[in-house]
Structures are given as structure tokens and as C-alpha cells.
N, C-alpha and C positions, 0 to 999 in steps of 0.2 A: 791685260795680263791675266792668266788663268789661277785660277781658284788655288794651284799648287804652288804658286810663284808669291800669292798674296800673302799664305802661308808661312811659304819661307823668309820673306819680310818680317812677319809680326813677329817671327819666333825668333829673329834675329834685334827686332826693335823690345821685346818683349822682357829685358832685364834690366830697361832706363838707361844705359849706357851710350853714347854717341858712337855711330857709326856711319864712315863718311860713306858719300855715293858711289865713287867708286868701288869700297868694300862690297858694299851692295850689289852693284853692278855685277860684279866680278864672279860673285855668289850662282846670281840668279842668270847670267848668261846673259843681259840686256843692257842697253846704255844708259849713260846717266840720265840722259833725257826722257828715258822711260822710267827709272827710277822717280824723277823728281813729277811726273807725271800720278803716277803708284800711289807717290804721296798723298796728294792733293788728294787724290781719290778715299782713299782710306779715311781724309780730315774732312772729305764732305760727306761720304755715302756710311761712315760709321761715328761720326761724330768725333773722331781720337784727337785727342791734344797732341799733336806729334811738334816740336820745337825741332829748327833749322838754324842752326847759327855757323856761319862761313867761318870755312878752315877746322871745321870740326863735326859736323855731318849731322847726321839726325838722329834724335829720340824719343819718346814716349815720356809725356809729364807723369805719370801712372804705370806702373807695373802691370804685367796681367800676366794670369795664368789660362793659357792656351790648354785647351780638353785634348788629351792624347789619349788615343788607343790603346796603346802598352800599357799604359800607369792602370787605364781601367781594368783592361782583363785582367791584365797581373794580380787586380784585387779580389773578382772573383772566386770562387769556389771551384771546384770540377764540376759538381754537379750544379751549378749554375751555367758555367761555359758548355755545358750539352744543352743547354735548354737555348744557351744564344745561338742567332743566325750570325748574316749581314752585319757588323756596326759600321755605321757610317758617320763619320764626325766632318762637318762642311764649316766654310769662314761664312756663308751665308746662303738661306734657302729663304722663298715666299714665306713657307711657315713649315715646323717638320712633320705635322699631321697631313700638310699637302702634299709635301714630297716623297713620303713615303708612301701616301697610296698610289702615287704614278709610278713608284718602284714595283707597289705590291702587282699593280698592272703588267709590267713584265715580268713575273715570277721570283719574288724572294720566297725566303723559306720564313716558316712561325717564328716566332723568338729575335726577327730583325727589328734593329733600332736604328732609328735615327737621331747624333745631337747635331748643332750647330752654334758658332759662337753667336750670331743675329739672327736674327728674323723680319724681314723687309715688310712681310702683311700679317705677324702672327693675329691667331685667331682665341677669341673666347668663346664661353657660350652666348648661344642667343644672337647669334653676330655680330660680337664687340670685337674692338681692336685688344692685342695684349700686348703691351710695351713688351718691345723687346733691346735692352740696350746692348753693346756688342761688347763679350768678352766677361763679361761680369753674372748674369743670371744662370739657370738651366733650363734648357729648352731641348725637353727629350721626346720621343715617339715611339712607341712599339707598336710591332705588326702581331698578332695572334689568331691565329684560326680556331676557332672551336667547334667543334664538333659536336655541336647542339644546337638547337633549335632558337629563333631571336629572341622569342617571348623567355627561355630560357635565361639568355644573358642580360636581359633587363639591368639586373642589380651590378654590373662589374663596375662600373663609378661609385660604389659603394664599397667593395673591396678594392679597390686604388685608393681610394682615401681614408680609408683603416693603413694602409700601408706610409703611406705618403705622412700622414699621425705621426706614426712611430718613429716613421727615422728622423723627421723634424723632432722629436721630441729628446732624442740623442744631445739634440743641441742646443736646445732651449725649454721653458715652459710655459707653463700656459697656454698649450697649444689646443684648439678644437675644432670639432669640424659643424659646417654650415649647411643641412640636406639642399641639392641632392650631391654636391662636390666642391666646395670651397673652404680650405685649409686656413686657418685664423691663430694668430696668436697676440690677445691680449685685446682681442676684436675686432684684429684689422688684418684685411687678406694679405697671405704670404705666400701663397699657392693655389693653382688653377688646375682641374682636369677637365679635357675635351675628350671624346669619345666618339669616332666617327666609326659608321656599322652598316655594312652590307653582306647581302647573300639572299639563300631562300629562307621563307618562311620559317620550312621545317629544319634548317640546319645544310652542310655546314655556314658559318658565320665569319665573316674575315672583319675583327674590330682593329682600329687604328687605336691608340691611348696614347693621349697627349697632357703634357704633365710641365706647367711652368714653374718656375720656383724663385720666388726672390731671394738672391742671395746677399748682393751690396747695389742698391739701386742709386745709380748718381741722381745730383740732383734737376739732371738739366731734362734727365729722361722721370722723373716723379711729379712735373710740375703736368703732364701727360693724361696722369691717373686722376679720374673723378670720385674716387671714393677711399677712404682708410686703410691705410696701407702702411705694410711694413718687412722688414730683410728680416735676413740673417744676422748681419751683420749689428746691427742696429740693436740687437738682442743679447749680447756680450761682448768681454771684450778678444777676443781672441779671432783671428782669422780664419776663416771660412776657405779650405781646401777644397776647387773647384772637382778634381779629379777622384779627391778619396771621395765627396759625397756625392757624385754624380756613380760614381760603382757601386758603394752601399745602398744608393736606393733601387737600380740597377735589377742588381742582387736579388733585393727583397721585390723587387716587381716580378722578374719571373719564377721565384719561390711562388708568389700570389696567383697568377694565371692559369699556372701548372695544377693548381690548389683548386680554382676555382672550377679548370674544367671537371674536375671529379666530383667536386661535391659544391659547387655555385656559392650563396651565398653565406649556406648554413655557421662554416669558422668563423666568417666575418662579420656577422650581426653584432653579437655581443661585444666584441673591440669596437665596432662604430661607437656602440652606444655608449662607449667608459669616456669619447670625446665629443658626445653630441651637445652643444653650445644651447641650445633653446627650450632645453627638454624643460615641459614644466608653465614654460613661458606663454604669455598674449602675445601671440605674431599676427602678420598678414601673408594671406600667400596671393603674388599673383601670379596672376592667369594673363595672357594678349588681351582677353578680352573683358575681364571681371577681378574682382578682388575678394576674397573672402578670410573674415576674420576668423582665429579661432585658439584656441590653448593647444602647443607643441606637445603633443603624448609621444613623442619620437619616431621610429618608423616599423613598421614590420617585418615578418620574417621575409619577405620578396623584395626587401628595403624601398618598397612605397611609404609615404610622409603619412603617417597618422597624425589627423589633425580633430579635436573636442570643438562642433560646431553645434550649437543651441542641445550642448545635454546629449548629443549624439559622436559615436570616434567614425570619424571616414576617411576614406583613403584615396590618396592618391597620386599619380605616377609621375606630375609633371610640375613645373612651377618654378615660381622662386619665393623664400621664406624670408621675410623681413622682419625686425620690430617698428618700422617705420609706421607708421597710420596705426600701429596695435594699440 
């Protein structure tokens, strides 16, 4: 059954209510017995609690709000909607930092996004896996071309997560970030940005920006996670609007891009550093191949990690920061 067919199921399974196979059927133009085929499919390859009870049809134990297109633009700005390409909203891609640069291969324009309610291989840094459970997180990707040079864009994982800050902080507190891109609240990750980047040397630049986001992580897809974690949801008590915050951050992502191509990191340093988590601190940084300790002096103006190692500040462009071993 095609990706639009899948769609029109869930959007129809999507308000807990029982609807028989025929309904279905009927809908989607296919037999029951591809219906009840659908099913199964949906209850192995996304994990859904879908309940079957004869003479009364099927539903979803769990509500879900399905990512729509219209709810998003509709939220936008004008001058936001000039800055978007492409949106493309899928029930499932390998991952959308992947999908998108095989689009960007056949010609999107700047400003295209990819969401998707799953992600069958999503990716971290470092080549970690990034749970993705279906229908419940965000898992967004923009295409941007810049028209500058790579050594140039260095820092844009740094202005994404000044951004990414902010509108998580709309909805909860104690939010901060972890150099060089992992969003924390309360000191446990609630957000991921990937960044994948090609071109020449001297410019233009085509980055991909990949932005995961816990919103309500069930439990079947948490037990997954190797380290401290936490939602949205988890954070107050009020419901978590899949569509209004996937536009607001949206939003504020290609305000930030647009920003960034004029004047790179310069806006952005200062708002890093009102949530930078370690500032001050004994941490470790590793390296693949070494460790080095040292006191968190926070980052620079090119948002490389200033790290106080024996009485001396050095810097540098790569790593990961821990308190672990500090």
C-alpha cells in the first residue's frame, strides 16, 4: 500500500474511534483483505497499538496528531513562507537528513524541508542510532545553500541550537545547551542536531540540518536510549501541539539561516552562551583517540570549545564534552 494510502488510514484511525474494514476499504479503494493486511503492517513496522474487535472495526489505543502541511504554513509568517522551499511531510523515511539530500541531488530549492512521522535508520552524531518512535516526536530537515565558503559555516550547529534553546524554552525550563549541539533540560537530552555538509572548499556550501526533538517518548521506544533523557511532555502538564511547534520552530529556523548567511555566527554567540550548561565546569573532552581534561571557559567567537588546560585556554573545533571522568 503506498505511502498516501497509509496516510489516509492513520488519519482516519487517528481520532481513537472504531472504523470498520469496510469503511476503510471503501475510503481507500482496496479490499478488506488489504486492509487487514495495512494493519498488521502499521502494528509491526510502527509499533501502533491498533485494537480489532469483530463487528465493530478498528482503532488506535492512543490518539495521534498526524504533521499537516496546511496547519504548518498556515502558522508561518510571509516572510518566512519566502524563505521556504519543498515541504515535505512522509509517514516514513530511512532518516530526513538522508532523504533530503537525495532530493537535494535532484534539484530542490534552499529553504526545503523535510518532516516525517518515523524514521526507520534515524541518525545521530558520531554514528549513533536516534530513536525514532512514530507519530509522537519531531524529526525535521532543512536544505540550505550558502553562499560561503565551508571553513565559513563551521559554527551553524551553533546557531541551530541557540534557536532550538529558545523555542524549547517557550515551553518549559531549565533548558541548556551542551557544545557543540545537544539541547538539555534539567540535564538530560531533549534534542539532537545533525548537520551534514558538502560543496567546495571556497563556497557555495549545500548543509542539510537535522533537528530531532522529544516531544512525548513512549515507553517501549525509551527503554532504547543509553543515556538521560527527557520530552516534552514529561516537562508540564499540558499537551504538546505536534503542528503548532513543529511551525514555530520552523519559523525560527529560517529567520536563523537567512541571519546566519549575512553575518555567520556573530547574533549567535552571545544567546549560546545565556544556555551554555558547563560554563565554569571540570569536564572531559573526547577525542576517537584521547581524552583531555580541562575547566569549560565556554566557546568562542567561531563557536570552537574553549577549554583551561594546565593554566592555558585552547581551542577547539571537535569532540564531545562530558562531566564524566572530570
Amino acid at each position: 500500500m503506498s505511502d498516501s494510502h497509509q496516510r489516509q488510514m492513520l488519519e482516519q484511525l487517528s481520532d481513537c474511534s472504531f472504523h470498520s474494514g469496510e469503511e476503510l476499504a471503501q475510503l481507500l479503494g482496496v479490499s478488506r483483505t488489504a486492509i487487514w493486511k495495512q494493519i498488521q503492517s502499521l502494528r509491526s513496522d510502527y509499533n501502533l497499538d491498533i485494537h480489532a474487535v469483530h463487528g465493530r472495526g478498528y482503532r488506535l489505543a492512543d490518539s495521534l496528531e498526524l504533521l499537516n502541511a496546511d496547519q504548518i504554513t498556515d502558522a508561518l509568517s510571509m516572510q518566512q513562507l519566502k524563505m521556504l522551499g519543498q515541504l515535505q511531510i512522509h509517514v516514513s523515511v530511512d532518516s530526513t537528513n538522508s532523504h533530503l539530500k537525495k532530493q537535494m541531488l535532484q534539484g530542490i530549492d534552499s529553504g526545503s524541508v523535510c518532516l516525517s512521522e518515523y524514521q526507520s535508520a534515524g541518525r545521530g552524531r558520531r554514528g549513533r542510532g536516534w530513536v525514532s518512535p512514530f507519530g509522537c516526536n519531531l524529526y525535521l530537515s532543512l536544505y540550505w545553500r550558502f553562499e560561503r565558503s565551508m571553513t565559513e559555516i563551521g559554527g551553524v550547529s551553533i546557531a541551530v541550537g541557540t534557536v532550538l534553546a529558545s523555542v524549547l524554552s517557550e515551553q518549559t525550563a531549565n533548558v541548556a545547551l551542551k557544545w557543540p549541539n545537544d539541547v538539555l533540560v534539567d540535564g538530560k537530552k531533549i534534542a539532537g542536531i545533525l548537520v551534514d555538509v558538502q560543496g567546495a572548499a571556497d563556497g557555495p556550501v549545500d548543509a542539510v540540518i537535522g533537528i530531532g526533538v522529544n516531544l512525548h517518548l513512549p515507553a517501549h521506544a525509551s527503554r532504547q536510549i543509553d543515556q538521560p533523557w527527557t520530552d516534552l511532555q514529561r516537562q508540564g502538564d499540558k499537551a504538546i501541539l505536534r503542528n503548532q511547534f513543529a511551525a514555530r520552530l520552523l519559523g525560527e529556523m529560517l529567520e536563523a539561516m537567512e541571519l546566519f548567511q549575512h553575518h555567520q555566527l556573530t547574533p549567535f554567540v552571545p544567546r549560546w552562551r545565556q544556555y551554555d550548561l558547563f560554563h565554569g565546569e571540570q569536564v572531559t573532552l573526547f577525542h576517537p583517540d584521547r581524552k583531555i581534561r580541562g575547566i569549560h571557559k565556554g566557546i568562542a567567537d567561531d563557536g570552537s570549545l574553549l577549554l583551561e588546560v594546565g593554566g592555558r585556554v585552547c581551542r577547539f573545533q571537535s569532540g564531545e564534552v562530558s562531566l564524566r571522568g572530570a
